[in-house]
N, C-alpha and C positions, 0 to 999 in steps of 0.2 A: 748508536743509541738503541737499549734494549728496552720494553716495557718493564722486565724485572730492575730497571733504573727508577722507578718512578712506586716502587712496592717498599712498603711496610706494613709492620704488626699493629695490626689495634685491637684494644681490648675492648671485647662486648660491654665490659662494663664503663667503659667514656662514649658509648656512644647515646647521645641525651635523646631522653624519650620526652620531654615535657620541654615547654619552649621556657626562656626565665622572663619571671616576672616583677617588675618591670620591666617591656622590653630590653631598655638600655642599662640594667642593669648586670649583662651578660660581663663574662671579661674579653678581651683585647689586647692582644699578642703584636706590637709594631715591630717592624723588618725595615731598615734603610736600607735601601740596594745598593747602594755603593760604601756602604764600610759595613755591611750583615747585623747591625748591632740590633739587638732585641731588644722591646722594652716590656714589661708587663702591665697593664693598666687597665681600666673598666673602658665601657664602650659611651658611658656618659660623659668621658673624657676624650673624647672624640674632637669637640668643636676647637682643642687646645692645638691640635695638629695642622688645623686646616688657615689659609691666611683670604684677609681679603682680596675678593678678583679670581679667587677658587671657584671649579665649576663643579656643583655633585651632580652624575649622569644615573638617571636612575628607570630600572626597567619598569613599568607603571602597569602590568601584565597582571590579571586574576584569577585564581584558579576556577576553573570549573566542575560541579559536581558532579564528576564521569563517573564517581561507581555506580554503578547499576546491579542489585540485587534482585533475581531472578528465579523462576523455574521452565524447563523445557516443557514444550507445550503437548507433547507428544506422554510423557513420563510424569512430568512432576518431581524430575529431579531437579537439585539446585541445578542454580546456572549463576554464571558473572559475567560481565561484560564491561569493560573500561572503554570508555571513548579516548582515540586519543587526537584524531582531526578530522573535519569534515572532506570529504571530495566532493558531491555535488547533494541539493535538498533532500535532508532528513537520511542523507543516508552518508556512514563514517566508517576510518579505518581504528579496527578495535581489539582490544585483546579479549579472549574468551577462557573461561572456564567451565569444566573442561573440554581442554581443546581439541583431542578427538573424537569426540560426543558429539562436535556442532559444526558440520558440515553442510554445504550447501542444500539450501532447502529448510535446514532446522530453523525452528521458529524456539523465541523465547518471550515469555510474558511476564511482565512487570505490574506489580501495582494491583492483582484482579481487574486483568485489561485494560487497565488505561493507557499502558503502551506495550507494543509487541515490536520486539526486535526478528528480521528476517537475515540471514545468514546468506549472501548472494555470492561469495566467491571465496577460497583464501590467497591468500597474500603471501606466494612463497616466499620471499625476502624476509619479510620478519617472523612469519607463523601467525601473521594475525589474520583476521577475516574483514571483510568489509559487508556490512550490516547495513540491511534498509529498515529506519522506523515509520513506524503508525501510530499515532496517538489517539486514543478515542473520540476527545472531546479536548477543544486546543491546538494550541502550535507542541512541537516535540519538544522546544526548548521548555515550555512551562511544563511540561509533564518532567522534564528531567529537573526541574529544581523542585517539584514537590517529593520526587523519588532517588532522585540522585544522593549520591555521600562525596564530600571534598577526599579524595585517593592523598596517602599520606605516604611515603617511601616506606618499599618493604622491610626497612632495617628499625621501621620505630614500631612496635609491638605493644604501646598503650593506646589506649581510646583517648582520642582529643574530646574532651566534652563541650567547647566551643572552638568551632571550626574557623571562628575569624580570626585563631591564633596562629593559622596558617596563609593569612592573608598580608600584606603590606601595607600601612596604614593609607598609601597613597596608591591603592589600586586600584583600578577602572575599570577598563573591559577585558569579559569571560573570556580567555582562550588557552591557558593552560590547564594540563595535568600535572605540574608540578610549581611549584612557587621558588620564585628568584629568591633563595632563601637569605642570602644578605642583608636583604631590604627587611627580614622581618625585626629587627633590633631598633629601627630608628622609632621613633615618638614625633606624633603632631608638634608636640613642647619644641625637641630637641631640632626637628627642622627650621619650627620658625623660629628658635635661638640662632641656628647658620644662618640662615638669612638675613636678619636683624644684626648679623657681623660682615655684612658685604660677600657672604660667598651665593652663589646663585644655581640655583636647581633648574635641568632641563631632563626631557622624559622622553625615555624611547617605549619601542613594544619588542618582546621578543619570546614568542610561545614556547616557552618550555616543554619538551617532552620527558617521558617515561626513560628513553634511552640516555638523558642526562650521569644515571645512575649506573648504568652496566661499566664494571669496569672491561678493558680491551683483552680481548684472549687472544691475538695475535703475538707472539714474539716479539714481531717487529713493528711499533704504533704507527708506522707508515703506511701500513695495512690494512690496520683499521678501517672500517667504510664510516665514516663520522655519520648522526643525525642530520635529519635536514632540519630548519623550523625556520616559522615565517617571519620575519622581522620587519620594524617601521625605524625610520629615523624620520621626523618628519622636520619640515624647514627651518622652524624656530631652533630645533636641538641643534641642527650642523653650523645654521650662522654663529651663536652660541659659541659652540665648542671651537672653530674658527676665530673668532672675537677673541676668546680668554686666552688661547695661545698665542694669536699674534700679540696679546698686551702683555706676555709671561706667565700669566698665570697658569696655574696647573687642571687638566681634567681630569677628576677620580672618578673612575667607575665603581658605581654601587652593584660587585654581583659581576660574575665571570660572564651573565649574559649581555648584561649593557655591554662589556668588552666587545662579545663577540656581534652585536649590532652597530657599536661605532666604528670596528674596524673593518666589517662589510662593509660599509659605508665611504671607507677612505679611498680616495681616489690618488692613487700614486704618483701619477702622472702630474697632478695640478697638487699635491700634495695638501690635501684640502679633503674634509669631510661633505660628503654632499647628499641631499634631502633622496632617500630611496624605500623603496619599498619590494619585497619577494623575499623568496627562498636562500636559504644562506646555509653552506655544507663547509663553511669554515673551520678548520681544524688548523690551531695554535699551538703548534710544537716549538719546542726550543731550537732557535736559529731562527724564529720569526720576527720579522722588524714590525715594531708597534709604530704605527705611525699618527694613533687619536688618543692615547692615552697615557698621562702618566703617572696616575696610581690609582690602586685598588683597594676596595672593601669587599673581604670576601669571608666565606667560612671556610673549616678543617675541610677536605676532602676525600672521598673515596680513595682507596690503594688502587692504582691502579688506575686513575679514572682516568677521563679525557682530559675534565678539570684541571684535575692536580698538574696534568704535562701542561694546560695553560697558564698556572699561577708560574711554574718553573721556566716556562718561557718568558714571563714578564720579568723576575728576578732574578733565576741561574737558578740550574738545580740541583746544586749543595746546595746554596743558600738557603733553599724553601726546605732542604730535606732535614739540616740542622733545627729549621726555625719547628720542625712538626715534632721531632725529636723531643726538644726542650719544651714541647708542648706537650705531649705525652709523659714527660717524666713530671711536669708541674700540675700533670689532672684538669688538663683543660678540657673542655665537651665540645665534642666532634662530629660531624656531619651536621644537617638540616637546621637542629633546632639545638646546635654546641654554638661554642664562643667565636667569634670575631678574629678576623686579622688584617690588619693595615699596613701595606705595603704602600712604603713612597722614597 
């Protein structure tokens, strides 16, 4: 298994810079993994797929408004700063711009003072730094939502003019930099239609980061040092998805991260999901046995990415490599805020 296995061409022009609107009116590319058959259809067609005693697993994660717009305190030149996790109060590991400029010691001001970022070490591992704030007046969080911006992936190059277009209608608490972009297609309407058909929604957390997005430069994706990020599964989701399997029914993960939070979660052993919480450096290559899921809502993926080797792990990877193919010759829109694929 080579990374150049999991590489194709995309053309800058499929990949969608505006989300569609209506959410669910994006299209929808289906894959049956045991006969490869494709289907084409909208994603408001969705509830046609699903039967009752179906479980939707959905990551319920929000983005937070990590950019920070800056000047050094010393110069007056720009400066950037993206939060991407806390380690202990008010102070987090971050990316900076620019990153030789802001060495320890450098100070960065936000806001005409209302918050100052301190530069307190870097972070050989990824090049980032870890940053102490101060907020004038308030907690750091309230100064970061009156100054903050929702970070959008560096491949979508328009201005979102409403930021909640990057949120999931069923989000809750701030803890990502990047949005479980799957989940952004569903409709309040279209969930309480699944429901109102007997299939039942349970909710994990699983904080997306920044490195979502890099695709792997090693040769060998065995290599690759995967992300860490924090995930919840909490009691209700594992009885749940437990439950629906023991009665046959099926668990679809809404979003390669729900995946990768329910199958931290499985416990081999008792062959059983179970209620957990921490850091999860799970990397889903093909030759991995799924043991909490068995189908997916997910979107086009990065060349390359980690992703992509998870979707190809869950189907085979001709399968997936066919089905992006005939997604690419059909014009379909790819990445973040492109069209849908349902895999069952």
């Amino acid at each position: 298994m080579r990374t150049d296995d999991f590489d194709y061409e995309l053309p800058t022009g499929l990949i969608a810079q505006h989300p569609a609107e209506p959410r669910d009116s994006c299209r929808l590319l289906t894959l049956e993994r045991t006969s490869g058959m494709v289907e084409h259809r909208t994603f408001k067609d969705l509830p046609e797929y699903l039967r009752a005693g179906d479980l939707l697993v959905v990551n319920e994660t929000r983005v937070l408004p990590a950019r920070l717009i800056g000047a050094k305190d010393e110069t007056g030149g720009a400066a950037e700063i993206l939060l991407l996790r806390p380690r202990y109060e008010d102070t987090w590991e971050c990316l900076v711009k620019p990153g030789r400029r802001l060495k320890p010691g450098a100070r960065v001001v936000f806001g005409d003072g209302m918050l100052t970022g301190l530069v307190v070490d870097i972070l050989e591992e990824s090049g980032g730094r870890l940053v102490r704030f101060t907020a004038k007046q308030g907690s750091f969080m309230d100064a970061v939502h009156t100054l903050g911006e929702v970070p959008l992936p560096p491949y979508i190059t328009s201005r979102l003019d409403d930021p909640e277009l990057y949120q999931t209608v069923y989000s809750a608490e701030e803890h990502s930099v990047a949005a479980p972009t799957a989940g952004l297609h569903f409709t309040q309407e279209m969930l309480d239609t699944i429901q109102h058909a007997g299939v039942h929604i349970a909710r994990v957390e699983l904080d997306v980061g920044l490195d979502t997005f890099r695709p792997v430069s090693e040769d060998d994706p065995e290599n690759h040092h995967i992300h860490t990020e924090h995930y919840r599964v909490p009691s209700y989701t594992a009885d749940v998805v437990n439950s629906t399997r023991e009665r046959g029914g099926r668990v679809i993960a809404v979003g390669t991260t729900s995946v990768r939070a329910l199958e931290s979660a499985f416990n081999e052993r008792t062959g059983l999901v179970e209620a957990a919480e921490g850091l999860t450096d799970l990397f889903i290559l093909p030759g991995f046995s799924f043991g909490a899921v068995d189908g997916l809502i997910t979107n086009f993926h990065v060349p390359r990415s980690t992703l992509l080797m998870m979707v190809s792990a869950f189907a085979g990877r001709d399968q997936i490599m066919n089905a992006y193919h005939t997604a690419l010759a059909e014009k379909y829109r790819f990445l973040s805020f492109g069209d849908a694929m349902l895999i069952l």
